[in-house]
C-alpha positions, 0 to 999 in steps of 0.5 A: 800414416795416410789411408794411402800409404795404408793401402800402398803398403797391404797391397804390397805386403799382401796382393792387390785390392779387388777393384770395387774394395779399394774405395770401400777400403779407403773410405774406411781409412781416412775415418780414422786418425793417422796414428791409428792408421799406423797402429792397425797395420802393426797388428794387421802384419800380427794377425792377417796371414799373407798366405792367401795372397789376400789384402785385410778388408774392412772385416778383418779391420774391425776385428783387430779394432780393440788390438789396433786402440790398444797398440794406437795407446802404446805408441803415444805413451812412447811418443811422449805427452801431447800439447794442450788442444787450444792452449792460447795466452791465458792458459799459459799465464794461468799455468805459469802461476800454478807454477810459481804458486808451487814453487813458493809452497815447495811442492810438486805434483808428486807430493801428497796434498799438494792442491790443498797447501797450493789452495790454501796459500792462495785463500791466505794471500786472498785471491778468492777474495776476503770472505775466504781470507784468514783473520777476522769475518765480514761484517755486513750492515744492512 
């Protein structure tokens, strides 16, 4: 939800905004993500009576803050996960061979210890190089 559609809906919901509020108002608004914008007009309707005739302003917003994050949270677990910021070619090779990785172990994140045999497979077949592979020690000569 944009700061806008915010204000169109209160002014609707509750009465019109004074006219030096409104820019406070929205200044306010378009500080804050869209999803959060949605979360605080759910608990706005919860919290701040239409009885009164009178639109939440900042103070009434920042009173519902902790309850706004708190619902913000609900809607994006509903939702579902979100992508990876940024997540370019060599962050999905890496997490493809993780996957492949885990597969040949037979494990998934579900399983106790997981990391640890993925880990160990990996030293096992060297990929952190031969100090850390199995069998016998380097020898260095000076």
């Amino acid at each position: 939800m944009t700061p806008q559609e915010f204000i169109t809906w209160a002014e609707g919901y509750y009465g019109a905004y004074p006219e030096g509020q409104m820019n406070d108002v929205f200044n306010y608004l378009k500080s804050w993500e869209p999803l959060y914008i949605e979360a605080l007009k759910r608990v706005t309707i919860l919290n701040h009576s239409s009885q009164f005739k009178t639109p939440p302003d900042i103070a009434v917003m920042n009173k519902l803050y902790q309850q706004a994050s708190a619902e913000q949270d609900k809607i994006q677990r509903n939702n579902g996960p979100r992508p990876l910021p940024d997540m370019n070619e060599t962050d999905a090779q890496k997490a493809a061979r993780l996957h492949a990785d885990m597969e040949y172990c037979d494990v998934t994140m579900q399983t106790p210890g997981w990391f640890v045999k993925v880990l160990q497979y990996r030293i096992d077949r060297g990929d952190y190089g031969p100090s850390l592979r199995k069998g016998e020690a380097i020898r260095w000569t000076v």
